[in-house]
C-alpha positions as CSV (number, residue, x, y, z in Angstrom):
1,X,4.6,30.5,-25.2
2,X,6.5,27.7,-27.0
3,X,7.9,26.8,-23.4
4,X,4.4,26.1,-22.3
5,X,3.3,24.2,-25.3
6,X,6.1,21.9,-25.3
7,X,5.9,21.0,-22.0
8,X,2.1,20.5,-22.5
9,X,3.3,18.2,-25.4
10,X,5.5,16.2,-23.4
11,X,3.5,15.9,-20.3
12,X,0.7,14.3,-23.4
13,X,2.9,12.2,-24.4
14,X,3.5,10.8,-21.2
15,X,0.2,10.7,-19.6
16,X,-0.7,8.2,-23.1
17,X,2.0,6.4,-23.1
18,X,1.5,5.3,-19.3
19,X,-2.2,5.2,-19.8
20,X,-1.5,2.5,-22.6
21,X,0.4,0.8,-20.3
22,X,-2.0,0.2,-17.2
23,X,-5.2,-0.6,-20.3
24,X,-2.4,-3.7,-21.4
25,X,-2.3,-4.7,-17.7
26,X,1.1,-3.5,-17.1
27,X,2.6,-1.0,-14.8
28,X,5.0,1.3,-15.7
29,X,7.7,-0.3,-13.1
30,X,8.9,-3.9,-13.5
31,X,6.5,-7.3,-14.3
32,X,5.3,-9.5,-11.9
33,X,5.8,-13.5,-12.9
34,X,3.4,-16.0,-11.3
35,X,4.8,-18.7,-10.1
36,X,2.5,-21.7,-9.6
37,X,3.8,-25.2,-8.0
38,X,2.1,-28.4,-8.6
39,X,1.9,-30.6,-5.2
40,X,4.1,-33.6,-4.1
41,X,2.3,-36.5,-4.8
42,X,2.9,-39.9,-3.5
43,X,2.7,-39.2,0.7
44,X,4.3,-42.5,2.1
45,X,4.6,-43.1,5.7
46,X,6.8,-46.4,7.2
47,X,6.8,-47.3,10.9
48,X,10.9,-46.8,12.1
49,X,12.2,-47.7,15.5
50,X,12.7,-44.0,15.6
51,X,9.2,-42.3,14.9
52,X,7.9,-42.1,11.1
53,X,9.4,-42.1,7.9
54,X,7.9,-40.0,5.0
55,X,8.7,-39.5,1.8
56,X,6.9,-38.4,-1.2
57,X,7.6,-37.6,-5.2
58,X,9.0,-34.2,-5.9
59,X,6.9,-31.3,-7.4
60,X,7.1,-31.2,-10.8
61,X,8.7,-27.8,-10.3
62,X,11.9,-29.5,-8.8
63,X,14.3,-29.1,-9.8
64,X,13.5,-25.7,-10.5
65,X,11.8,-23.0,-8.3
66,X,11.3,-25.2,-5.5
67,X,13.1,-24.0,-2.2
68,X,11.8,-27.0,-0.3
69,X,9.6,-28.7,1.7
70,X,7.6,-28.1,4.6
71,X,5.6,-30.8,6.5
72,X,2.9,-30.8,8.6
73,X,1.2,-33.0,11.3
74,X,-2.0,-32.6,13.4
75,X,-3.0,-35.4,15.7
76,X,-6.8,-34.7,13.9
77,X,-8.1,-35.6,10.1
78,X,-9.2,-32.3,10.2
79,X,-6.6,-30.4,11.4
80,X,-5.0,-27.7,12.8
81,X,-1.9,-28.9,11.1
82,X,1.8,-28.0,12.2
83,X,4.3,-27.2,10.9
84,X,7.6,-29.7,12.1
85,X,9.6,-29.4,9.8
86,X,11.3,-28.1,6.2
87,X,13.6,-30.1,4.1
88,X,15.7,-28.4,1.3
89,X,15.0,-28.9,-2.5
90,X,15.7,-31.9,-3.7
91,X,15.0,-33.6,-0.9
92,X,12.0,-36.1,-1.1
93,X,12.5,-37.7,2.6
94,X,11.7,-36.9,6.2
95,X,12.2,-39.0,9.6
96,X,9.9,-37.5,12.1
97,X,11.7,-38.5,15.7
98,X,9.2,-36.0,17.7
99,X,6.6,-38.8,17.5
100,X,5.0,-39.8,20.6
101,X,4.5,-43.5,21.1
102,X,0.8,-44.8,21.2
103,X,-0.2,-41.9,19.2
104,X,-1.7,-41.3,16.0
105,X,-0.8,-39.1,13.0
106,X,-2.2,-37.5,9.7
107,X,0.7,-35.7,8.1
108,X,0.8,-33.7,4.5
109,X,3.6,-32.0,2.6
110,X,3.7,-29.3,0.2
111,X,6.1,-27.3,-2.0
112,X,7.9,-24.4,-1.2
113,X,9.3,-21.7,-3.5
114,X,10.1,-18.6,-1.6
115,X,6.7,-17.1,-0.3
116,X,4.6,-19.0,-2.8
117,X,3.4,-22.9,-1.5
118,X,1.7,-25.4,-3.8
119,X,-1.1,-27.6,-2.5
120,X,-0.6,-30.0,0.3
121,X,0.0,-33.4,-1.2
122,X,-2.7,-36.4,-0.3
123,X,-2.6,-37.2,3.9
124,X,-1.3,-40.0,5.2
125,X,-1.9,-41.6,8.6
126,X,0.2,-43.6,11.4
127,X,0.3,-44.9,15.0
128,X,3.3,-46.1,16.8
């Protein structure tokens, strides 16, 4: 009978403490950190022999959790948008040499920390 009333007790004991645990928002395993990355700001774009040059200010998250940079281009204001490329952290610069002559271009960038992405930075246009 003791047997049973200590393992009564103990199964209690558990059941409230991980009850306690989900009410505070928390699992009983490991916690979760949101990550949240603020934009690159700044989208430049300069006419090279070579295609466009972009380049743009860093997140505010870099350095930091920033993995890079992936830009995009779509040949319409409003998109679908491609991806062309990804730069590494740190790296505020991009030549784009896929170009087409006599063609125009809206690109954006945005930051990239693993599988979380900040918002696209403003759009910028060109023609070559």
């Amino acid at each position: 009978m003791k047997r049973i009333g200590l393992s009564i007790g103990v199964i209690f004991l558990l059941v409230s403490l991980y009850g306690c645990a989900v009410a505070n928002g928390k699992s009983a395993g490991a916690e979760q950190k949101s990550i949240t990355l603020g934009a690159p700001a700044a989208l430049r774009l300069v006419i090279v022999p070579s295609g466009f040059k972009l380049n743009w200010k860093p997140s505010p998250e870099d350095p930091g959790v920033v993995t890079g940079y992936e830009i995009v281009r779509s040949d319409l204001a409003s998109g679908p948008f491609i991806k062309v490329a990804t730069v590494s952290k740190g790296n505020s610069e991009y030549i784009d040499t896929t170009a087409k002559p006599e063609n125009i271009y809206y690109y954006k960038v945005r930051a990239v920390a693993g599988t979380v992405y900040s918002p696209y930075s403003n759009t910028v246009t060109g023609e070559r």
